[in-house]
N, CA, C and O atoms as a GROMACS GRO file, in nm:
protein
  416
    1UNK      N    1  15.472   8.456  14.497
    1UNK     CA    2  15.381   8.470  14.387
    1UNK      C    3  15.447   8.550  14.276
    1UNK      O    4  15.550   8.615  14.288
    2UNK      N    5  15.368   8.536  14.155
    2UNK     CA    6  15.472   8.590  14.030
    2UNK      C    7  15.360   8.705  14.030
    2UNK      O    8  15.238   8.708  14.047
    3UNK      N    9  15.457   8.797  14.005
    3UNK     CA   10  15.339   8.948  13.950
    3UNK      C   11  15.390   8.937  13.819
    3UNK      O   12  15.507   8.955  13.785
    4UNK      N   13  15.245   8.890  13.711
    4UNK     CA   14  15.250   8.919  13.563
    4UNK      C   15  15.162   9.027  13.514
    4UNK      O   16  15.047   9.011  13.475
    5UNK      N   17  15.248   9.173  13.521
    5UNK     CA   18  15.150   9.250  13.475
    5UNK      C   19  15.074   9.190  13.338
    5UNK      O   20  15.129   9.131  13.245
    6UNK      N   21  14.892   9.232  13.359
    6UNK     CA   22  14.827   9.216  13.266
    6UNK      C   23  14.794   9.356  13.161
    6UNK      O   24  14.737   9.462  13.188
    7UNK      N   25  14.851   9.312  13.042
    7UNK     CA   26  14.877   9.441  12.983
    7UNK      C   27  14.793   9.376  12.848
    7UNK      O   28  14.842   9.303  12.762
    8UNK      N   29  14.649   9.427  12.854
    8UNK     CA   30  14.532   9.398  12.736
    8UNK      C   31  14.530   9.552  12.632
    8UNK      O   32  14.481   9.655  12.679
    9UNK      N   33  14.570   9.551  12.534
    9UNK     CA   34  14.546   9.667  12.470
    9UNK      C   35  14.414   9.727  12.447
    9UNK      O   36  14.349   9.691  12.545
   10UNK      N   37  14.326   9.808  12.362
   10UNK     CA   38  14.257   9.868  12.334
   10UNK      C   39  14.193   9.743  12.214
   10UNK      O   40  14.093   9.674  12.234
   11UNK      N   41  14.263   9.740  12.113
   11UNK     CA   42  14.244   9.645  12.008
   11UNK      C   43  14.210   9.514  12.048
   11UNK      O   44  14.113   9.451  12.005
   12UNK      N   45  14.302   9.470  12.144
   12UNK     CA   46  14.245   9.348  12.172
   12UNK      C   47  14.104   9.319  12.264
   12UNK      O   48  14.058   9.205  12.260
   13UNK      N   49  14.033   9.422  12.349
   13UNK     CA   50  13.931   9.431  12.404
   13UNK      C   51  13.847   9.469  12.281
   13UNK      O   52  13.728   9.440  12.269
   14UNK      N   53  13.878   9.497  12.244
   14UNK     CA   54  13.785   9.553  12.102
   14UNK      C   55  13.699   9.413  12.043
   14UNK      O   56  13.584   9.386  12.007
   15UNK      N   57  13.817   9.352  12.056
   15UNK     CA   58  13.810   9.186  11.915
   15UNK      C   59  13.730   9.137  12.006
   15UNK      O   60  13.613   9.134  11.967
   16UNK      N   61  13.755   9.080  12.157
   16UNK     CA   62  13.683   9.049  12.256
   16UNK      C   63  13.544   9.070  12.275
   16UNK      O   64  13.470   8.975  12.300
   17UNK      N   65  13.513   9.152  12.268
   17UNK     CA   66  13.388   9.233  12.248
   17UNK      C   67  13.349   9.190  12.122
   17UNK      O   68  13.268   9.105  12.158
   18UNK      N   69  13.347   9.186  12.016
   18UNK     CA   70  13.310   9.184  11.890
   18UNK      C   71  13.317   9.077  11.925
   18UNK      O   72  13.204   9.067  11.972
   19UNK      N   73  13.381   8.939  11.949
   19UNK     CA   74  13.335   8.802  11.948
   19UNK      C   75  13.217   8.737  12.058
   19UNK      O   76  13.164   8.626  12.051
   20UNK      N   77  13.197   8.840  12.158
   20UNK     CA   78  13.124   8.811  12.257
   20UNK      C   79  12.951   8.860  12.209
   20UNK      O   80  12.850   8.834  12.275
   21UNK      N   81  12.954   8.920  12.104
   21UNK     CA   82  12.840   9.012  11.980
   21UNK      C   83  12.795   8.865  11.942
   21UNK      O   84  12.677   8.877  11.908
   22UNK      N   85  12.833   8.724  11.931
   22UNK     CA   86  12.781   8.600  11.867
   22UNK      C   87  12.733   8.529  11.909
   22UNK      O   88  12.669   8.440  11.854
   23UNK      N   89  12.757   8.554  12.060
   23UNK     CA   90  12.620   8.449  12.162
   23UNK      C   91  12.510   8.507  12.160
   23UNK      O   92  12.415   8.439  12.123
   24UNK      N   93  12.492   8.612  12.186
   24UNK     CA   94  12.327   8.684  12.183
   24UNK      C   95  12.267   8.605  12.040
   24UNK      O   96  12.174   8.527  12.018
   25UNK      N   97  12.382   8.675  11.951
   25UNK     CA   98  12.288   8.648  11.841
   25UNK      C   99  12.236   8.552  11.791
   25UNK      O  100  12.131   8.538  11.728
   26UNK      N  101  12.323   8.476  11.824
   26UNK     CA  102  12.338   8.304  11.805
   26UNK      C  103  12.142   8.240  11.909
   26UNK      O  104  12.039   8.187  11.869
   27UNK      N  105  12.176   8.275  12.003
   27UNK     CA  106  12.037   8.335  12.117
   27UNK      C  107  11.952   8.336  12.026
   27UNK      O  108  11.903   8.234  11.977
   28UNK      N  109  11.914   8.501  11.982
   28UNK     CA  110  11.840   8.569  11.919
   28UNK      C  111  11.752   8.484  11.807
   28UNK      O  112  11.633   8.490  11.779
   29UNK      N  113  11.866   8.396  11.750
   29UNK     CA  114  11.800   8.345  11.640
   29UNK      C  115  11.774   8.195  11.683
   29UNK      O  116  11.761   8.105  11.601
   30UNK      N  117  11.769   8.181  11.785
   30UNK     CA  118  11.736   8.020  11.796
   30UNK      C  119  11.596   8.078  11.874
   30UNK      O  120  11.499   8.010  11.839
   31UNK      N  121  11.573   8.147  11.936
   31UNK     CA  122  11.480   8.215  11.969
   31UNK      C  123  11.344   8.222  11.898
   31UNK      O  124  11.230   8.178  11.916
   32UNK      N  125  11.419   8.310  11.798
   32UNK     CA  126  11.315   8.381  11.691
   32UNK      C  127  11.264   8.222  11.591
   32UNK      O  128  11.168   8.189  11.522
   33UNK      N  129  11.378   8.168  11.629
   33UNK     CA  130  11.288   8.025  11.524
   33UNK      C  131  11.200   7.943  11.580
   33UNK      O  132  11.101   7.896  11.523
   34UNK      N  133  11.233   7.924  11.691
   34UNK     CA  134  11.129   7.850  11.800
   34UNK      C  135  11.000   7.913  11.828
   34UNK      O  136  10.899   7.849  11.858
   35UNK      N  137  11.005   8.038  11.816
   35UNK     CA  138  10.898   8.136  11.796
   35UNK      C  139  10.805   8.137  11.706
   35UNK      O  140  10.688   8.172  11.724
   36UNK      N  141  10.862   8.093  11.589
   36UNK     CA  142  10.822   8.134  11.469
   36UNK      C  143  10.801   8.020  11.444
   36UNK      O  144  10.693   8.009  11.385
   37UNK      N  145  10.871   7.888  11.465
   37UNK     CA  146  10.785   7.764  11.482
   37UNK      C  147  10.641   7.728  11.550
   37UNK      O  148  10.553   7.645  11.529
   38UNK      N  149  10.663   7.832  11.641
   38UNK     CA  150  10.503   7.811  11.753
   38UNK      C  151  10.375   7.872  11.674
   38UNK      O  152  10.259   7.832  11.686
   39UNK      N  153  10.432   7.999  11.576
   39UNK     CA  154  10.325   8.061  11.492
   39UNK      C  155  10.255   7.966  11.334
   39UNK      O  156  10.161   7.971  11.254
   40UNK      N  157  10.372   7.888  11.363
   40UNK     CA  158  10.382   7.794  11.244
   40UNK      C  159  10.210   7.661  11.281
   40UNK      O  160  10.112   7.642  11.210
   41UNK      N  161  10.243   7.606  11.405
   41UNK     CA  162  10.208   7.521  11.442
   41UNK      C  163  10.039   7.574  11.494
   41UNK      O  164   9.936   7.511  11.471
   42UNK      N  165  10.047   7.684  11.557
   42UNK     CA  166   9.930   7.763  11.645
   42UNK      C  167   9.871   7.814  11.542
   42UNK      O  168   9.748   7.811  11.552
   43UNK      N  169   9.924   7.871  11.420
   43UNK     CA  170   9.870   8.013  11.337
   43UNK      C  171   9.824   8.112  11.465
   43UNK      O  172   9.711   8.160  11.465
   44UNK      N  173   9.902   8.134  11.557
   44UNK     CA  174   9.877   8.253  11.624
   44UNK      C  175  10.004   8.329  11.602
   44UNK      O  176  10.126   8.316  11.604
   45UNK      N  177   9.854   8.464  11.567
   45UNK     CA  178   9.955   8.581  11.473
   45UNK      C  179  10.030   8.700  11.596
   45UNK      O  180  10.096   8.798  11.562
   46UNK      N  181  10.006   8.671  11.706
   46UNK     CA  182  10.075   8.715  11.810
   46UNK      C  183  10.268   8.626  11.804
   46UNK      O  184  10.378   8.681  11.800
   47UNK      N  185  10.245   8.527  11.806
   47UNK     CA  186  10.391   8.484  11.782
   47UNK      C  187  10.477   8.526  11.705
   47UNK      O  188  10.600   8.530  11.717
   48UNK      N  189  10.378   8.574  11.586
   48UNK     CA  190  10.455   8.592  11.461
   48UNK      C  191  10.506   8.703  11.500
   48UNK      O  192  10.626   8.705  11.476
   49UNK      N  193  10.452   8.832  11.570
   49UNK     CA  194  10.514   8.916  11.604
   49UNK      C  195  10.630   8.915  11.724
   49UNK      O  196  10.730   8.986  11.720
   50UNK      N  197  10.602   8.829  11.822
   50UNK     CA  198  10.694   8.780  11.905
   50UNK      C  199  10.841   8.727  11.864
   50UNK      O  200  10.942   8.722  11.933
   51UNK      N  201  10.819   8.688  11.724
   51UNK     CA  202  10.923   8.571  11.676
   51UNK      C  203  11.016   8.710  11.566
   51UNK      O  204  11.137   8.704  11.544
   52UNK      N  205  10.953   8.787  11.529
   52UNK     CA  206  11.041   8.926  11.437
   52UNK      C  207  11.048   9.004  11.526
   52UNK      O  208  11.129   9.086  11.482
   53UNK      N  209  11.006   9.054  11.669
   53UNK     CA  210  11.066   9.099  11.742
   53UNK      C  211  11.217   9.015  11.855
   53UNK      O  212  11.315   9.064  11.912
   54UNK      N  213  11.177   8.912  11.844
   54UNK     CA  214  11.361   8.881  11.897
   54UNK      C  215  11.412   8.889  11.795
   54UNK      O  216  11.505   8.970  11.805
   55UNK      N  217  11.402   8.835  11.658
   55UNK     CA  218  11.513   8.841  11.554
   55UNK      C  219  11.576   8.981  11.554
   55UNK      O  220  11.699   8.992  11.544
   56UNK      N  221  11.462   9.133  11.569
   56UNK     CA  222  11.511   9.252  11.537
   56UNK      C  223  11.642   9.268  11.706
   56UNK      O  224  11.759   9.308  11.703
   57UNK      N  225  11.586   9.235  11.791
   57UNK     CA  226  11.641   9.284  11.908
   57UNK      C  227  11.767   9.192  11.928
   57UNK      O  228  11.865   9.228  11.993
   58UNK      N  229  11.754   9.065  11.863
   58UNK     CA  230  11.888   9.010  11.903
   58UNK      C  231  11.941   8.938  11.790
   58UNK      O  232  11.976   8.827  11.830
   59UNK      N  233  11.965   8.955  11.658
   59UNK     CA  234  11.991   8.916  11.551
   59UNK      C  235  12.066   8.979  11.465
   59UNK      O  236  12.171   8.954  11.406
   60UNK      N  237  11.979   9.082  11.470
   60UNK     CA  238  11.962   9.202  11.346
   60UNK      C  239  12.126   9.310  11.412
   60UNK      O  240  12.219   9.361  11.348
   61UNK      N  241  12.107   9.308  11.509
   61UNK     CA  242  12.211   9.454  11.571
   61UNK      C  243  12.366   9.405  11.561
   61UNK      O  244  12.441   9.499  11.539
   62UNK      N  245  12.422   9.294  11.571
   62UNK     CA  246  12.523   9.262  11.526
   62UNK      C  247  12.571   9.295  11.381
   62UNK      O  248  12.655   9.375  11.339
   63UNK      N  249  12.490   9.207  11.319
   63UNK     CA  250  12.557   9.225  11.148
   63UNK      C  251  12.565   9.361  11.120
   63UNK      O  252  12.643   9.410  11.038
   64UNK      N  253  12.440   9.455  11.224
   64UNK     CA  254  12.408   9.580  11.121
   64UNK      C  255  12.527   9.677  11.205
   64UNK      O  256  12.561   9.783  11.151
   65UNK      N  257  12.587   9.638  11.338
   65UNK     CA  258  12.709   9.745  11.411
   65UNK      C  259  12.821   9.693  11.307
   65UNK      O  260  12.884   9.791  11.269
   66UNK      N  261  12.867   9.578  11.247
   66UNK     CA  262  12.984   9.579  11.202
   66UNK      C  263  12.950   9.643  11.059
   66UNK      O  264  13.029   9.732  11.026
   67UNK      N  265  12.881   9.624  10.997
   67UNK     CA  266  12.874   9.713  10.837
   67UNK      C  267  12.863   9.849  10.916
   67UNK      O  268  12.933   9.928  10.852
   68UNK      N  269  12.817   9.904  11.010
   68UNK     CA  270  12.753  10.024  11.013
   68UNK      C  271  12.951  10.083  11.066
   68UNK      O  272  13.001  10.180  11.008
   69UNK      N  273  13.006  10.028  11.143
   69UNK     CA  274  13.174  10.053  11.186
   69UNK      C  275  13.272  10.027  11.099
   69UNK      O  276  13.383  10.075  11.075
   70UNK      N  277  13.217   9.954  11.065
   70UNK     CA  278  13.336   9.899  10.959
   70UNK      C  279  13.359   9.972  10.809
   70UNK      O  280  13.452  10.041  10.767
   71UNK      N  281  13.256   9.936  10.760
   71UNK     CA  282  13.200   9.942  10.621
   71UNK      C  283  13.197  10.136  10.606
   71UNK      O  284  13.260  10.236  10.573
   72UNK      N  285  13.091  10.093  10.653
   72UNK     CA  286  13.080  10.276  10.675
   72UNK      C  287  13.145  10.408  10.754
   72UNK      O  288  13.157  10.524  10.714
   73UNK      N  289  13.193  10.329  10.918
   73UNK     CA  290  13.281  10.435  10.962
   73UNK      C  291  13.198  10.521  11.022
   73UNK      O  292  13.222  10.642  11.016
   74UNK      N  293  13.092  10.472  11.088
   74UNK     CA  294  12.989  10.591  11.131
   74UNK      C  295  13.091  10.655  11.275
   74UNK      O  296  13.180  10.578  11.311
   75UNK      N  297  13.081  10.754  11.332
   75UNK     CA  298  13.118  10.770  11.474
   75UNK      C  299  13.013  10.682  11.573
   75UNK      O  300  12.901  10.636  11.552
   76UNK      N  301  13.113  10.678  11.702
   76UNK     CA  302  13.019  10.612  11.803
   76UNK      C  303  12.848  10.640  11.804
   76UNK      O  304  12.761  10.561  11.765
   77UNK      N  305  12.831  10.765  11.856
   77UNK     CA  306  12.717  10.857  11.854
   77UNK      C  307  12.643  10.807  11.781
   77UNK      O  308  12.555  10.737  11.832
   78UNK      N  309  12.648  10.823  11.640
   78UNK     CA  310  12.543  10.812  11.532
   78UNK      C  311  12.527  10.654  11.528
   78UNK      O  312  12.415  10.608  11.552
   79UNK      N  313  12.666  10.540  11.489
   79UNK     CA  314  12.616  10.425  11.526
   79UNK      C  315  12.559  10.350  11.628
   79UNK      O  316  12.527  10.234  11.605
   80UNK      N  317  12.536  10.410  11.760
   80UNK     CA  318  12.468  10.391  11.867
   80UNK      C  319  12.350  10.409  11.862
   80UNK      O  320  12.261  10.335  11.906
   81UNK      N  321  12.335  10.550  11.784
   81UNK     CA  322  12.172  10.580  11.767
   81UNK      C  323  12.074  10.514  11.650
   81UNK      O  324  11.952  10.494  11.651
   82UNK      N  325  12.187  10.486  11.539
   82UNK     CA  326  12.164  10.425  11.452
   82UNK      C  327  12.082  10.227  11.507
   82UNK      O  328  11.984  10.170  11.461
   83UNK      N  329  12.156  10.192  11.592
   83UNK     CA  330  12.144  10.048  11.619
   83UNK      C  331  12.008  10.031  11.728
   83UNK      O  332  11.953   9.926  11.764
   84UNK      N  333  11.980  10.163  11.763
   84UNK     CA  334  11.850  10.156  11.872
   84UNK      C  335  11.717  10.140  11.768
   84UNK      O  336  11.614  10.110  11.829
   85UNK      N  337  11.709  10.149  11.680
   85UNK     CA  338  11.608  10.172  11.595
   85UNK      C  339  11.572  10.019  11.563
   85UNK      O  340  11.450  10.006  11.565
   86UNK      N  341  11.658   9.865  11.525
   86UNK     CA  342  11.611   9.764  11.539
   86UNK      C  343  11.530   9.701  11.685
   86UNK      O  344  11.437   9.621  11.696
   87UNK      N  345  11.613   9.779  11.791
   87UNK     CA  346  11.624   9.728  11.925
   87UNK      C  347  11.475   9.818  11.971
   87UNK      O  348  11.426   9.780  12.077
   88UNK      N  349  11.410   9.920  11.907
   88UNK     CA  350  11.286   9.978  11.968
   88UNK      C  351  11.196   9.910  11.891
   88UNK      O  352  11.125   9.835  11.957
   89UNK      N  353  11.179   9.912  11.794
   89UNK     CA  354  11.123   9.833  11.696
   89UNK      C  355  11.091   9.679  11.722
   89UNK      O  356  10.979   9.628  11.710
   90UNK      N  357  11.187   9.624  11.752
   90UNK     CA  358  11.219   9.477  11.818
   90UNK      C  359  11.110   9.456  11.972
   90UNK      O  360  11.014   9.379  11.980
   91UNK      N  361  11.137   9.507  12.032
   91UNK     CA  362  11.071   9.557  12.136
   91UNK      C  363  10.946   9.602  12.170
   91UNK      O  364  10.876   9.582  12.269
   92UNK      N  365  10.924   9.694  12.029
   92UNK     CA  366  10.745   9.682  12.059
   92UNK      C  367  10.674   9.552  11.972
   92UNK      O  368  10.575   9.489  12.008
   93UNK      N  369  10.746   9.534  11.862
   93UNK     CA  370  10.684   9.379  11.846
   93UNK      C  371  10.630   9.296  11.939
   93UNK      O  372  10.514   9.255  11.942
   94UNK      N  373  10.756   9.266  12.044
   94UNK     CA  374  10.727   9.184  12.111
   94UNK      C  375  10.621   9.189  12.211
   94UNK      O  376  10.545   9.099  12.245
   95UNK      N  377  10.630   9.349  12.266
   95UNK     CA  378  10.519   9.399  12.334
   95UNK      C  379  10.415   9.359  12.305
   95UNK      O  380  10.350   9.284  12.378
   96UNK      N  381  10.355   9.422  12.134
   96UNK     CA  382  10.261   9.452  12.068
   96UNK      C  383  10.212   9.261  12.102
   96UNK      O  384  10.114   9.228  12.170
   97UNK      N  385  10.304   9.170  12.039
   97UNK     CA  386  10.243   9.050  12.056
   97UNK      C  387  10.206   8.995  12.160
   97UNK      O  388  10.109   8.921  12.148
   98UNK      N  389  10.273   9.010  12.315
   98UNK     CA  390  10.246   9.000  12.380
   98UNK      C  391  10.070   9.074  12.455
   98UNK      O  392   9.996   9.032  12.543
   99UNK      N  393  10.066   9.147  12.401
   99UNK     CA  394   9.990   9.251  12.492
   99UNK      C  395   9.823   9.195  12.375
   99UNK      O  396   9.720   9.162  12.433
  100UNK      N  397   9.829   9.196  12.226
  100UNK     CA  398   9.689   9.145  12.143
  100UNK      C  399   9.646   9.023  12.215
  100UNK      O  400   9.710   8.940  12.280
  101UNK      N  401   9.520   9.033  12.187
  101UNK     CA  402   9.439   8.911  12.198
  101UNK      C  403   9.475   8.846  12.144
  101UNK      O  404   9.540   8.875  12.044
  102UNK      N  405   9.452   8.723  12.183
  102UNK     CA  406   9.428   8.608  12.088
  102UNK      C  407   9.319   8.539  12.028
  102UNK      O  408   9.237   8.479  12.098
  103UNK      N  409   9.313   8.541  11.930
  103UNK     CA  410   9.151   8.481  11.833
  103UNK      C  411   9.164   8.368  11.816
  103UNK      O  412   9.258   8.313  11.758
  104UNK      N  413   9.032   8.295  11.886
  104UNK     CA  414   9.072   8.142  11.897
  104UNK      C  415   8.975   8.090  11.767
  104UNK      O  416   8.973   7.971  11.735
   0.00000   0.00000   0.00000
């Protein structure tokens, strides 16, 4: 057998990662449209919240980690804490829609 050490740098797990950031989102928003199609079709205003809570939780956190690293240069820390704020937000939407009545 051949021993090929595997020698992955820092940078290149980096890029890896950052390209693997485009399936969710890619997700997120086929999601949030199908969602938001159902609110379309139902006028139930529970979807509507269902359908801006995936966009926030799986849409929104990509575009906003690379301006927030890139652009700006935040440290880990703060851009971590920074990116929970779509993802809580996102989250009780979905709750919130999940959990209202529905008015028929």
């Amino acid at each position: 057998m051949l021993d090929i050490p595997l020698q992955i740098d820092l940078e290149t797990l980096r890029t890896i990662r950052q390209m693997s950031e485009v399936v969710p989102m890619i997700l997120g928003l086929a999601i949030s449209y199908l969602a938001y199609t159902a609110y379309r079709q139902n006028q139930s205003r529970p979807m509507l919240y269902i359908a801006i809570g995936f966009m926030l939780v799986l849409f929104v956190q990509a575009p906003l980690a690379l301006v927030f690293s890139y652009v700006l240069e935040l440290p880990t820390p703060v851009l971590n804490s920074l990116l929970q704020i779509p993802e809580f937000a996102g989250l009780g939407l979905i709750l919130y829609g999940l959990w209202v009545p529905r008015r028929d």
